[in-house]
C-alpha positions as CSV (number, residue, x, y, z in Angstrom):
1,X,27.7,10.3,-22.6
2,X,26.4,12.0,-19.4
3,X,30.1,13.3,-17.5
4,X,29.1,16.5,-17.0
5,X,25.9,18.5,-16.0
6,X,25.7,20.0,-19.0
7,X,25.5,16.5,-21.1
8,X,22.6,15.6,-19.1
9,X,20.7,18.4,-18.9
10,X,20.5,18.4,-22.8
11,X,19.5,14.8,-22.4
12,X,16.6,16.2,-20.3
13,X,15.8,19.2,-22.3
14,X,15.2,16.9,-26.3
15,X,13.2,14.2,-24.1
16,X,11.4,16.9,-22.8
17,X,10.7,18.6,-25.7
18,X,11.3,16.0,-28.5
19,X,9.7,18.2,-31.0
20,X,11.4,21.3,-30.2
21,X,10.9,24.0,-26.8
22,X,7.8,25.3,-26.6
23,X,6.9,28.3,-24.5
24,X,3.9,27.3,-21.8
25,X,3.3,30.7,-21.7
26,X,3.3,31.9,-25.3
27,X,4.5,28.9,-27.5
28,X,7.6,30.5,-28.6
29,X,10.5,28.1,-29.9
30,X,13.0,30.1,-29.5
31,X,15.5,30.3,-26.5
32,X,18.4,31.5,-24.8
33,X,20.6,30.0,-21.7
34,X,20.3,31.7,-18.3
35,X,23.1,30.4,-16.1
36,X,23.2,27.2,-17.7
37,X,20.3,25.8,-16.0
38,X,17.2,28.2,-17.1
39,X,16.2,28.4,-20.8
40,X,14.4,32.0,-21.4
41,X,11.7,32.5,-24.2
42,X,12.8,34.9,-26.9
43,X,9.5,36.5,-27.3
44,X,7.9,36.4,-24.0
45,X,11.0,36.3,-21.5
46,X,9.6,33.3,-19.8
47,X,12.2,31.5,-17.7
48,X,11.4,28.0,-17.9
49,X,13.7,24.6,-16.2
50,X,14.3,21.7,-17.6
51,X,13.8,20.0,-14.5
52,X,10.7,22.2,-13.0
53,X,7.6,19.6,-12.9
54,X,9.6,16.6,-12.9
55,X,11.2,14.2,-10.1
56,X,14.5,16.2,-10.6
57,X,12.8,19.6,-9.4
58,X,14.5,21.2,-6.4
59,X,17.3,19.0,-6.1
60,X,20.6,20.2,-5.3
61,X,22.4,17.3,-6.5
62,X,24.2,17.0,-9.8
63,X,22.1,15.3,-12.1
64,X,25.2,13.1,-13.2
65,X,24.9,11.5,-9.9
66,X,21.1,11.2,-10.9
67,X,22.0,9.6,-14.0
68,X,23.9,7.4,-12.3
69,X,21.3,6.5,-10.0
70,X,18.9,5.6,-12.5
71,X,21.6,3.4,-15.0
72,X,22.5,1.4,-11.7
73,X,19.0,0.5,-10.9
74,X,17.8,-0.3,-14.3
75,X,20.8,-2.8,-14.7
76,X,20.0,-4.5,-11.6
77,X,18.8,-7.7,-12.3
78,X,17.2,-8.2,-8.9
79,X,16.0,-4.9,-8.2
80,X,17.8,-2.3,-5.8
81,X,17.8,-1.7,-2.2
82,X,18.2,1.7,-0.3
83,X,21.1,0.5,1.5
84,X,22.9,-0.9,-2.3
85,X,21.9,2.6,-3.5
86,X,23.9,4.2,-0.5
87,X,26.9,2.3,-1.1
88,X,26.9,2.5,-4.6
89,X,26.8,6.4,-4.9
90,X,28.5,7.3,-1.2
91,X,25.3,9.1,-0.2
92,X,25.7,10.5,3.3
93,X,22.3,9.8,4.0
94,X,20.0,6.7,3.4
95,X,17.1,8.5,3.8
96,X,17.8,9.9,0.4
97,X,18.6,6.4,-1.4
98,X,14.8,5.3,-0.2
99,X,13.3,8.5,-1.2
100,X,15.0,8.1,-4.9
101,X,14.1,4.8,-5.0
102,X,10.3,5.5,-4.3
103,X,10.6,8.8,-6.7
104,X,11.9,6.3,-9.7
105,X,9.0,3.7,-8.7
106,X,6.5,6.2,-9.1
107,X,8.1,7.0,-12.8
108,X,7.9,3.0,-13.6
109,X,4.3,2.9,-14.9
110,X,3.3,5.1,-17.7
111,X,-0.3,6.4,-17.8
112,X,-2.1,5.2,-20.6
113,X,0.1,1.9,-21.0
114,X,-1.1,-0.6,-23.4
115,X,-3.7,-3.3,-22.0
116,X,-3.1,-7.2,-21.6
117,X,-4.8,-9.0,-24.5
118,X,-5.1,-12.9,-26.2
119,X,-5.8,-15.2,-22.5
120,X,-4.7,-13.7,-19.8
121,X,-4.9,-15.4,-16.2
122,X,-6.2,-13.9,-13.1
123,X,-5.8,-14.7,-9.5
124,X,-5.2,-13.3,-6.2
125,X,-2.7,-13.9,-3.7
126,X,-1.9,-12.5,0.0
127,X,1.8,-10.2,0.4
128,X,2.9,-10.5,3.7
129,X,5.8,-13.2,5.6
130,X,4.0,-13.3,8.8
131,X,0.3,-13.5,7.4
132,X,1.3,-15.9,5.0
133,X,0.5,-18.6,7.4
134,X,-3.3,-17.6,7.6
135,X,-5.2,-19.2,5.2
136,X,-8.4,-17.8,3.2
137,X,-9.6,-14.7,1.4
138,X,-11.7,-13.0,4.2
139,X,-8.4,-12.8,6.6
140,X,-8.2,-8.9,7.3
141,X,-5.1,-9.1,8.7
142,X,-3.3,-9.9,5.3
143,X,-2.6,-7.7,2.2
144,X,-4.6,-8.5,-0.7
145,X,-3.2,-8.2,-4.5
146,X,-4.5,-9.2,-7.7
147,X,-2.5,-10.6,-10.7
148,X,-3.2,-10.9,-14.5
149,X,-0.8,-12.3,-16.2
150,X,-0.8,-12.8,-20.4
151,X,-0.2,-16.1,-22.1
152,X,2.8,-16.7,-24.2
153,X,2.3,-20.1,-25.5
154,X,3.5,-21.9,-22.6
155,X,5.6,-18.9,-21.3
156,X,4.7,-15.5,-19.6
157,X,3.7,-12.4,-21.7
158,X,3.2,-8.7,-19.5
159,X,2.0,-8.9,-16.4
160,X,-0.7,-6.6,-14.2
161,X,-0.4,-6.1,-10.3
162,X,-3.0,-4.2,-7.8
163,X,-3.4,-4.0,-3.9
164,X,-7.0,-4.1,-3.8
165,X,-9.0,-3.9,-0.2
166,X,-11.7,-6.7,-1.3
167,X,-12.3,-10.2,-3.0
168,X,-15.6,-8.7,-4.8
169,X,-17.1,-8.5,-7.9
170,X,-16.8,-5.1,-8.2
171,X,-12.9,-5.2,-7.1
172,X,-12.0,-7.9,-9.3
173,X,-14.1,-6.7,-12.3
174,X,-12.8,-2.4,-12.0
175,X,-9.3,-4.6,-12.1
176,X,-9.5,-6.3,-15.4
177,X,-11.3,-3.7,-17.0
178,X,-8.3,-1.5,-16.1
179,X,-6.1,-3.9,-17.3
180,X,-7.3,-6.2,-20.4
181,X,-8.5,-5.7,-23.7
182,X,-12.4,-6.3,-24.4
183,X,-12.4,-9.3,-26.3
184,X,-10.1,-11.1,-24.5
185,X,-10.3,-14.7,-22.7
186,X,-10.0,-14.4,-19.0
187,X,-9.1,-17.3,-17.3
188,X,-9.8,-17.7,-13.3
189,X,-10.9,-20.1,-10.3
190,X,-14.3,-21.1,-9.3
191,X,-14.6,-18.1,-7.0
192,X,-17.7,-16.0,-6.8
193,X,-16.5,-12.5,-7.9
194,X,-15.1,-13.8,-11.1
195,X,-18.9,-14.9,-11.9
196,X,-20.0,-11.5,-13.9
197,X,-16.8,-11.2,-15.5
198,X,-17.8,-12.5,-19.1
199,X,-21.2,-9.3,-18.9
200,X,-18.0,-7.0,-19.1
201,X,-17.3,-8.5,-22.7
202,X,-15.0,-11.4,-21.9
203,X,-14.9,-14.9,-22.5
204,X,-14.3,-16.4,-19.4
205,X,-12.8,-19.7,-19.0
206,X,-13.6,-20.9,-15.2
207,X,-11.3,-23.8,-13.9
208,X,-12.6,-25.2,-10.5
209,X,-9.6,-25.8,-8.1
210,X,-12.1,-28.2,-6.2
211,X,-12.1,-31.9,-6.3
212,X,-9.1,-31.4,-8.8
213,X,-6.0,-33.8,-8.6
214,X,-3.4,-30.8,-9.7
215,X,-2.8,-28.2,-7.4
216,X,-3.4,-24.1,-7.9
217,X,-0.4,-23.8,-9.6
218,X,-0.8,-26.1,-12.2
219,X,-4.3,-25.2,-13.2
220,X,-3.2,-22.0,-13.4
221,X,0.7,-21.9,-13.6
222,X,1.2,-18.7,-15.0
223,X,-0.3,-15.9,-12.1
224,X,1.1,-18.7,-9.6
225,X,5.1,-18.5,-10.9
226,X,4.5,-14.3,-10.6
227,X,3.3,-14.8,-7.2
228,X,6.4,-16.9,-6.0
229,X,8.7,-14.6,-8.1
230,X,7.5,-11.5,-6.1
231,X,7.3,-13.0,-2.7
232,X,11.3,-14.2,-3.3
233,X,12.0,-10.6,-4.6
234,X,10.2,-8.7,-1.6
235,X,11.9,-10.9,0.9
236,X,15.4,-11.5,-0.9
237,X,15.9,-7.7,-2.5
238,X,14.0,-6.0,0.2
239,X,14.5,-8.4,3.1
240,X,10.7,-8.9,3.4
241,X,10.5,-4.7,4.8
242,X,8.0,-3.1,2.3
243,X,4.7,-1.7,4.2
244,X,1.6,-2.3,2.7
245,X,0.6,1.3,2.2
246,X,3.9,1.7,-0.2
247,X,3.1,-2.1,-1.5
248,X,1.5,-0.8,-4.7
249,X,4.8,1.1,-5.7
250,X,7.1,-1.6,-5.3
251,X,4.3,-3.8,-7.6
252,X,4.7,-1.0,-10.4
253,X,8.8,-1.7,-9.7
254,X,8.2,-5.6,-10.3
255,X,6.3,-4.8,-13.6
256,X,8.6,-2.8,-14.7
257,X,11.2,-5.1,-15.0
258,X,9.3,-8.6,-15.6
259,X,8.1,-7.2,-18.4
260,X,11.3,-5.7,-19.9
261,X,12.9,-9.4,-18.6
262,X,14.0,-10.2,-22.2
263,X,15.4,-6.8,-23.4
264,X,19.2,-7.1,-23.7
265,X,19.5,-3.7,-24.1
266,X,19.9,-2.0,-20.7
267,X,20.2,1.4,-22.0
268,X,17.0,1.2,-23.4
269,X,15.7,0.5,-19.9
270,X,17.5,3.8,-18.9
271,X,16.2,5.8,-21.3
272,X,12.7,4.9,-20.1
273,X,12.6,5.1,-17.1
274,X,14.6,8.7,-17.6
275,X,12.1,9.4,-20.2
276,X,9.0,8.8,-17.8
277,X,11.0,10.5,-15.1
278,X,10.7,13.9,-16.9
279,X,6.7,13.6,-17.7
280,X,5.2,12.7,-14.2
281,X,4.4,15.0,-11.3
282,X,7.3,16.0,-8.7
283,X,6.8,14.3,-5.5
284,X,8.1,14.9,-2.3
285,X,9.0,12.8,1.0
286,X,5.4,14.0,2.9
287,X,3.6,12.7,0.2
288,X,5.8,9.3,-0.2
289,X,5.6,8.7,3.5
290,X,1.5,9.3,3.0
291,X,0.8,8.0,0.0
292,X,-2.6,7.8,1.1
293,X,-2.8,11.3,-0.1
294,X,-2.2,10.2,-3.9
295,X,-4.7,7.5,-3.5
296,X,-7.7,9.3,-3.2
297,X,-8.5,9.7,-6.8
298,X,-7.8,5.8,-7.1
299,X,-8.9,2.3,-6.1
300,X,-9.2,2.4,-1.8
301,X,-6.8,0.5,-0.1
302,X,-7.8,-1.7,3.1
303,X,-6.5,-0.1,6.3
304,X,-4.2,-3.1,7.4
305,X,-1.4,-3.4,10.2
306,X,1.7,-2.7,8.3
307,X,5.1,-3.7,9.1
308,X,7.1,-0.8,8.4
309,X,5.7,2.9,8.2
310,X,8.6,4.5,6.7
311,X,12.6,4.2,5.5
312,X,13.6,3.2,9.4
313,X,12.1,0.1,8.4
314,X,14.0,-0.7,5.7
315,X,16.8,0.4,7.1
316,X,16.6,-1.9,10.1
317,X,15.7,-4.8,8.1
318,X,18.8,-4.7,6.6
319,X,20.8,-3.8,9.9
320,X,21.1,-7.2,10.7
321,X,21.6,-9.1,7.4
């Protein structure tokens, strides 16, 4: 389907425009090519790219080896690595598998995405091999992330990640509000900054860990098998090297595909994430490397030491395996 440029550029241009081209400038519908990679308005002579505002935009290569890309990491059962990316398309440079890979993270979480509902449990955990040893919430020297996760019977419905800087109320409670339906059970510990959550509009179901025969992960199985699934993803797929300032991008990665788990159809998984590709904001290396910058406008993330700072990380994480 997509062996030339020319196949997947008209891929591009009906998920762009499902409905039709519509001039930004004057709304005209009708076009004509421009050097096969331009569409000009009719009325208006607006020049307008298929691949202008999306994470295609300035890239000088083919978007077959894009396509590529893209079907190879949404088939991957246990996620991609830079260096697998490398190999896999004979990029020269694996600076430009890790900035792909961050560009198609970015495209795995569509805004306005439908909100957890029925029970739904919530916990936090701490990311991090080393700090992993350090035990308690207040320890600033670990990453902390919340988990929701939906019941499915006994099984595991969608899940919801966040890197949050803080244990609080206020954390905890911006968290599920973001992420479950009003109306919904929440099920958590005993801990303090779960204590408002049932003023939001929830029925909250509290199960004290304290004085309790069963362990954490049996009172509340669910967020505890997500936890132990990412922590054996970060440190199998990405040999533990993900910095906690990119953290939050590599949770929207896990989401992504835990909750498409059960799809057997692969190309389906392609076409979103393609489909998503083409309605988000170009990005470029600066802002991946400072993702800081993007963060402003969201939730603050703790300033912690972080392992890795960039793609040399990664990179020499894998050197030795």
């Amino acid at each position: 389907m997509f062996g030339t440029e020319g196949a997947c550029r008209e891929y591009l241009i009906r998920l762009r425009w499902p409905e039709g081209f519509s001039c930004p400038r004057c709304s005209g519908t009708e076009t004509w090519p421009i050097r096969a990679v331009l569409l000009q308005c009719r009325s208006c002579k607006y020049q307008a790219s298929v691949t202008a505002g999306t994470i295609f935009q300035d890239t000088r290569t083919p978007l077959t080896v894009w396509f590529r890309a893209i079907w190879w990491v949404t088939t991957q059962k246990n996620g991609a690595s830079a260096l697998g990316l490398q190999r896999v398309l004979g990029l020269k440079s694996y600076e430009t598998a890790w900035t792909w890979l961050h560009k198609f993270r970015r495209a795995m979480i569509r805004p306005g995405r439908e909100l957890l509902s029925g029970r739904v449990e919530v916990d936090e955990c701490y990311i991090g091999s080393p700090e992993d040893k350090l035990r308690g919430r207040g320890n600033v020297d670990k990453t902390l992330v919340v988990i929701a996760a939906q019941e499915d019977g006994k099984g595991i419905g969608r899940i919801r990640f966040r890197q949050i800087p803080d244990a609080s109320a206020d954390t905890l409670n911006l968290f599920i509000r973001d992420s479950v339906v009003p109306g919904s059970v929440i099920h958590t510990d005993g801990w303090k900054g779960y204590s408002s959550v049932s003023s939001l509009g929830y029925t909250h179901e509290v199960t004290v860990l304290k004085g309790k025969k069963e362990s954490a992960s049996e009172l509340l199985p669910r967020v505890h098998i997500v936890i132990s699934l990412l922590k054996r993803w970060l440190a199998g797929t990405h040999q533990g090297a993900v910095s906690h300032k990119h953290l939050d991008y590599y949770l929207d990665e896990f989401t992504f595909r835990f909750n498409r788990r059960r799809s057997k159809n692969r190309g389906k998984l392609f076409y979103r994430l393609i489909q998503q590709a083409v309605a988000i904001e170009p990005v470029t290396l600066n802002n991946i490397l400072h993702p800081e910058r993007e963060q402003e406008a969201k939730l603050p993330v703790r300033k912690s030491p972080a392992r890795v700072d960039s793609f040399d990380g990664e990179r020499k994480a894998w050197a030795h395996v």
